[in-house]
ZAMARGU-4260 file (C-alpha; in steps of 0.2 Angstrom, whole numbers, plus 5000, padded with zeros to 4 digits):
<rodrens>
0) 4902/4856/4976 | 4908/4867/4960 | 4903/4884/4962 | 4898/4886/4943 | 4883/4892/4939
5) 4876/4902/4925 | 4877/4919/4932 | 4892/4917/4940 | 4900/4931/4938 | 4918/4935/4928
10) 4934/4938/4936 | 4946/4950/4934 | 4965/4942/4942 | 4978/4956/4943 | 4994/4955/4947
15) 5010/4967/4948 | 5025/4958/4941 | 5045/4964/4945 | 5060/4951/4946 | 5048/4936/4946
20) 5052/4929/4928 | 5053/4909/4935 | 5036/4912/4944 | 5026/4917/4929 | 5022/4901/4920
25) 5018/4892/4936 | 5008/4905/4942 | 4995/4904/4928 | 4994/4886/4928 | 4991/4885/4947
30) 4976/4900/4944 | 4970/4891/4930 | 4966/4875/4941 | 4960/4886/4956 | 4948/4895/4946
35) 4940/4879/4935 | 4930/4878/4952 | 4922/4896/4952 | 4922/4897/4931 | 4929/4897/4915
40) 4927/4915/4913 | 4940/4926/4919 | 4955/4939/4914 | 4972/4938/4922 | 4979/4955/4920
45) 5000/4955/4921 | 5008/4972/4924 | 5025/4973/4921 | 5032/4988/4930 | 5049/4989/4920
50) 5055/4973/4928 | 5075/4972/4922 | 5072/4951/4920 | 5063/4942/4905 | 5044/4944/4913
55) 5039/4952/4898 | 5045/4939/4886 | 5035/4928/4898 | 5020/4938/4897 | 5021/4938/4878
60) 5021/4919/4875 | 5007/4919/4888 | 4995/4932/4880 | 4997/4921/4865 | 4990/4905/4873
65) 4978/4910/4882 | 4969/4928/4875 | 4962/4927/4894 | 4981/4933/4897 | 4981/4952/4897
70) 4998/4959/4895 | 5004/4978/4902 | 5022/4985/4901 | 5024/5002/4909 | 5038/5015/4901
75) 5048/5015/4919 | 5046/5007/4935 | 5032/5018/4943 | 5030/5006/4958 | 5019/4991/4961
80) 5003/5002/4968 | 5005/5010/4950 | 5003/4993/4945 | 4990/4988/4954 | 4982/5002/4949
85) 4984/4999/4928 | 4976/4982/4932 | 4961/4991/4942 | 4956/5002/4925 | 4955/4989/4912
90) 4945/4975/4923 | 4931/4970/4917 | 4926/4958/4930 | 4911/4955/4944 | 4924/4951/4955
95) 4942/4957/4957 | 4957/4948/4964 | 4972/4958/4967 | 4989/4946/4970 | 5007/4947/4971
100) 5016/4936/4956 | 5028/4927/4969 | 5017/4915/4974 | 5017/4919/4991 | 5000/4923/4989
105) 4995/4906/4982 | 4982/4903/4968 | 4972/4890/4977 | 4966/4902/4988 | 4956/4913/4976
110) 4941/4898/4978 | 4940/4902/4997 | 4944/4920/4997 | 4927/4918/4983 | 4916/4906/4993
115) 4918/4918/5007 | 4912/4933/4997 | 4897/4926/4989 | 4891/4924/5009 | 4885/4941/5009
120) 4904/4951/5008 | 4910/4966/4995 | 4926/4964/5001 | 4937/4948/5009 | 4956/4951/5015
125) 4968/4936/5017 | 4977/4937/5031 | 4991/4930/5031 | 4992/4917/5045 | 5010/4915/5048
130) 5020/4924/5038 | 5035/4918/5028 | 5044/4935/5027 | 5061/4937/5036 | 5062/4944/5054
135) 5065/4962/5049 | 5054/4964/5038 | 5039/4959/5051 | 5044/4967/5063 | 5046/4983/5051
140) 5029/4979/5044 | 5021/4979/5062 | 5029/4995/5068 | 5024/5004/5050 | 5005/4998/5051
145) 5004/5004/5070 | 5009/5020/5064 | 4999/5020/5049 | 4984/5015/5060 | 4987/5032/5071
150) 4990/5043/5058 | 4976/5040/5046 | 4964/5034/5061 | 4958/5019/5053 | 4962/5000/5057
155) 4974/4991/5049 | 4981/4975/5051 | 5000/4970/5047 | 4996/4950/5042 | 4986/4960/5028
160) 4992/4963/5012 | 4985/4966/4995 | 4979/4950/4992 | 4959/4948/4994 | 4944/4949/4983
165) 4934/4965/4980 | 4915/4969/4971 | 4915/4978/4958 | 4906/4992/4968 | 4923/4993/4978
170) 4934/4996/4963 | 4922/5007/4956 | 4923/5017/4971 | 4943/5016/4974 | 4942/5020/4954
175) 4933/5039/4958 | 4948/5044/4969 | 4959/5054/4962 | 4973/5052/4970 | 4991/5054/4965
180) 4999/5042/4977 | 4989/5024/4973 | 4990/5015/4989 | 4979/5000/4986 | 4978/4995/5006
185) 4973/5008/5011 | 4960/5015/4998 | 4950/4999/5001 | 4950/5006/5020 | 4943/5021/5015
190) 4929/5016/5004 | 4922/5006/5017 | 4909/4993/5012 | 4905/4977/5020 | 4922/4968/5023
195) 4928/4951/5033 | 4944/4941/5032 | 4949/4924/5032 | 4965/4915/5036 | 4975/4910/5022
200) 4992/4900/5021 | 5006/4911/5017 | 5020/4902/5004 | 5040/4902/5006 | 5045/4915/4994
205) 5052/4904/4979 | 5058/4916/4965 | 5066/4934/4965 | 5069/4946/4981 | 5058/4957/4986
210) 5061/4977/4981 | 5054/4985/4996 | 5071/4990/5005 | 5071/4999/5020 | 5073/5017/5014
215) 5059/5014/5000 | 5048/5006/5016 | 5050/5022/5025 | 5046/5033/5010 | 5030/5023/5004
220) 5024/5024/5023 | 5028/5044/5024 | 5019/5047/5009 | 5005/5036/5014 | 5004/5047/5030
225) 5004/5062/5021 | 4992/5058/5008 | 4978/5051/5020 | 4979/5060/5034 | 4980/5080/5042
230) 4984/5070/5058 | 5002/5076/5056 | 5000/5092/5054 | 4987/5093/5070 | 5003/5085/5080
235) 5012/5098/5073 | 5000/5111/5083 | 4999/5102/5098 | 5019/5102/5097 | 5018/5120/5096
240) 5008/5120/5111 | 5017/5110/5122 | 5034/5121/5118 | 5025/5136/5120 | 5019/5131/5137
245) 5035/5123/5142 | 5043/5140/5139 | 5031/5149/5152 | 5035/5136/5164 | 5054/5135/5161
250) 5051/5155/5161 | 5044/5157/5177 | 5054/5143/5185 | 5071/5155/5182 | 5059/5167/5187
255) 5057/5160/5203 | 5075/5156/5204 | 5082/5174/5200 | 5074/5183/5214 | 5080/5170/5228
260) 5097/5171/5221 | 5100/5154/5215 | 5107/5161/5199 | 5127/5165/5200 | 5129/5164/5180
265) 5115/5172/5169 | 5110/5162/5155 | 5123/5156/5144 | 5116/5135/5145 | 5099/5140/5144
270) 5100/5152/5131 | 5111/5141/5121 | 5101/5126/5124 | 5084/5136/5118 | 5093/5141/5103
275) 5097/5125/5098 | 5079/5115/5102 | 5068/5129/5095 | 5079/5132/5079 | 5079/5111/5076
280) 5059/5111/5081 | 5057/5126/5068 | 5066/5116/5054 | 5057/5101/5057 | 5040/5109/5057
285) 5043/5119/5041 | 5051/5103/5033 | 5036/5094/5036 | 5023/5109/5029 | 5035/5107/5015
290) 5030/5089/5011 | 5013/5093/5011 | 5015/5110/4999 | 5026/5096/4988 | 5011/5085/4987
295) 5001/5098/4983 | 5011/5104/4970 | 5013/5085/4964 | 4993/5085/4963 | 4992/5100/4954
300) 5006/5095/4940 | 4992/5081/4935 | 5004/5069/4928 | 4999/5052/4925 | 5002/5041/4938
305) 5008/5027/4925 | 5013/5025/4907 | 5008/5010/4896 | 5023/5007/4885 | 5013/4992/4877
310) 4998/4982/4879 | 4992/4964/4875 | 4974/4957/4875 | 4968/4973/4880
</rodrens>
């Protein structure tokens, strides 16, 4: 049965592009014959975060066949969650649909991720049921959501990505943070609202290679830390603790030890392997005050986080 009705409500498709040229002109085709089951009425907003390829010659010639097409180019690669987020300010729809242009998150899921929220849901995640990534990457992926679930304290769950549908209360609520790091996931954690998730089908990744290498993995996942969460800096306190009491007992064990005379050569071990832990624990705890004092100074430079270049259909 065709979920078209009169007040079905519009919706807004946004999508990040980088290296995905060949995936462009299928992917509009395949959303245009998922979405003719919901309605005619929607905007698919293309962000081009500097991709080196031809996507914006791609997104050109689809902005003039279809004015539905909404075309963004940003002045430099600012990231895909910079991306995302362009596509998040100039929606207009009910309903948003945020997507990767790879077409591992496949079109013809955008009817079941809508039939799902129009059950009473402001939020529906697809989770990915197997996914086609290589092994490093999920096993990377697992390790940084487990650690990302500790530090931030809120649940999160590696088969989920960015692809899902979201009420427009939800993006008007991720749209009032004023973050400088934009890190879609887990904003739509922190809003809250009523959420559920269904299992989608994850596609084979047929065009272009992904950009998230291991080093920029391990950045994104500190400054995700950082951003959401004082948690590090609590462990940080507790460290400081634990030293502090492990000194008294080391102390008082070579206490102990001096007055029965199990001490032939005072100190030079001890004293040199003290010097050593507490100067490296000293560094790392000021390096890590640091990061936060750098986001902080980030935050207060208000800087865009993004700069459009050129715009289409907008």
């Amino acid at each position: 049965m065709s979920l078209l009705t009169s007040s079905t409500p519009i919706l807004s498709i946004i999508t990040p592009v980088y290296g995905c040229e060949e995936s462009l002109e299928e992917l509009y085709k395949r959303i245009i014959q998922s979405t003719r089951q919901i309605t005619d009425e929607f905007e698919l907003i293309l962000v081009n975060d500097n991709s080196p390829d031809n996507s914006w010659s791609k997104i050109i010639n689809l902005c003039s066949l279809d004015k539905r097409v909404k075309g963004l180019l940003f002045s430099r690669n600012f990231g895909q969650h910079c991306a995302i987020a362009a596509g998040l300010d100039r929606s207009k729809g009910e309903w948003v649909i945020v997507m990767d242009c790879d077409l591992q998150d496949q079109p013809e899921e955008i009817y079941n991720l809508y039939k799902k929220a129009i059950e009473g849901y402001d939020i529906v995640f697809g989770r990915r049921k197997r996914r086609k990534d290589n092994l490093f990457k999920r096993l990377f992926s697992k390790l940084f959501y487990k650690v990302l679930a500790y530090m931030t304290g809120t649940k999160q769950d590696p088969a989920i990505g960015n692809f899902g549908i979201y009420n427009r209360k939800v993006i008007n609520a991720i749209l009032e943070m004023k973050d400088q790091l934009k890190y879609f996931p887990a904003m739509v954690r922190w809003v809250g609202f009523k959420h559920t998730s269904i299992d989608l089908v994850h596609a084979e990744r047929k065009f272009g290679k992904t950009s998230y290498r291991f080093k920029k993995l391990l950045r994104l996942g500190l400054d995700v830390m950082i951003a959401f969460s004082d948690k590090p800096l609590r462990l940080i306190v507790k460290i400081g603790l634990l030293i502090s009491l492990s000194s008294f007992l080391f102390g008082l064990i070579m206490m102990i030890m001096y007055l029965l005379d199990k001490i032939t050569v005072l100190g030079y071990t001890s004293l040199i392997l003290s010097i050593w832990f507490l100067s490296g624990m000293i560094i790392f705890l000021l390096g890590f005050m640091g990061l936060y004092i750098g986001k902080i100074f980030e935050k207060v430079k208000q800087r865009p986080v993004y700069i459009i270049k050129e715009e289409i259909n907008i």
